[in-house]
N, C-alpha and C positions, 0 to 999 in steps of 0.2 A: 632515535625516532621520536616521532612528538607523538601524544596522546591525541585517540580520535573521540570526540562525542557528538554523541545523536540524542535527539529528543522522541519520543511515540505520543505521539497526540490523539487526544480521543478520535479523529477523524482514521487512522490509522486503525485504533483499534474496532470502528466501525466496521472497516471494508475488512477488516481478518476472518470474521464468521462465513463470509460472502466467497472467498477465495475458491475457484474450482480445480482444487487440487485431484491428478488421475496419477494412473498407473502402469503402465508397458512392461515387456519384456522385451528385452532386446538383444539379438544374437547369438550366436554361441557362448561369446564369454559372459552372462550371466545367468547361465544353467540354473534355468528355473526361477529366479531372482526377478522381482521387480523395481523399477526405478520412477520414482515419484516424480512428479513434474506440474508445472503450473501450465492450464490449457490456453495457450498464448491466443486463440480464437475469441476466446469464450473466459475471461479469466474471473467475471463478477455473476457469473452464468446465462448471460447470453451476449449475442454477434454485438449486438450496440455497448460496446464496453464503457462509454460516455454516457450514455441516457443509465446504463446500470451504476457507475459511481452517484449519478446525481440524484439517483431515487434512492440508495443508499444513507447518504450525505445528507438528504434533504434539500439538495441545493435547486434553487430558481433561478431560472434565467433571469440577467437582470434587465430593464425595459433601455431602448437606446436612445437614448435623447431625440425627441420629437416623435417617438413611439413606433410601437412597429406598424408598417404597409399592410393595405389591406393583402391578403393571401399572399403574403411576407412565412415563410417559418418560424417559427417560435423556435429561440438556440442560444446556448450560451454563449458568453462573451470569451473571445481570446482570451483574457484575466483566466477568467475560469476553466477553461481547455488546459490554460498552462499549470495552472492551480492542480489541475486532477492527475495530467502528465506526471508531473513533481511526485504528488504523492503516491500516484501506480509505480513510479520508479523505485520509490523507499521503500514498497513492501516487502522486498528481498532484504534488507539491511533489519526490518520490523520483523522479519520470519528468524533471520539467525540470531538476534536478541532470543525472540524469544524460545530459540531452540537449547540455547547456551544456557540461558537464567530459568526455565522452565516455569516463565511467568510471561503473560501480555500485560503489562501494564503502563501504564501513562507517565512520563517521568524523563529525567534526561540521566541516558547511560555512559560509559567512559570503557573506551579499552586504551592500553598499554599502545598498541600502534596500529598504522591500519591495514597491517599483516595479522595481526592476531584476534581470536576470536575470546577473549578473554571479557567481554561485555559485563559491566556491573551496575546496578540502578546507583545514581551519586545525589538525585536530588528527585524524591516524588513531586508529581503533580499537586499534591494535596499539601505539600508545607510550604509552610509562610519564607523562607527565607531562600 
């Protein structure tokens, strides 16, 4: 099997703090037991899960050539729809880093294959090479 690697980019580690992470019980067979879950509604805390990355993120709409219409909405670009999609995807691959390494940090990780959760930092964000 080949080795997989991921990167955590400061963007990543923005929307971590943000995450609406809850908790249920479910059924008989978890007698008493909670099980964690990420509130697929509501996942940066609140319904607009887009306008909550982009306030996040800091990100602006960017203006569409020949500018917007009068009483036009103000909205991001498919660029950027697809941009935030992308990265709400990674944040599951960004939680089990960093459940494995017991660290969020920015950098590009490596595991053995991409059955295994064996995640190790191989290059910080912070050095030169």
């Amino acid at each position: 099997m080949d080795q997989v690697f991921f990167t955590i980019t400061k963007e990543h580690l923005k929307l971590l703090p943000h995450l609406n992470i809850d908790s249920v019980k479910e059924g008989a067979e978890a007698e008493g037991m909670d099980f964690i879950y990420l509130d697929k509604r509501r996942p940066y805390g609140n319904s607009d899960v887009f306008k909550d990355m982009g306030d996040i993120l800091q990100l602006k709409p960017k203006r569409p050539k020949g500018g917007w219409k009068i009483g036009e909405e103000i909205d991001f670009t498919e660029q950027q729809y697809d941009w935030m999609k992308k990265l709400h995807n990674e944040m599951r691959k960004v939680l089990q880093i960093m459940v494995v390494t017991g660290k969020a940090k920015a950098g590009t990780y490596m595991a053995s294959d991409a059955y295994s959760d064996d995640w190790k930092l191989i290059k910080n964000k912070r050095s030169k090479s």
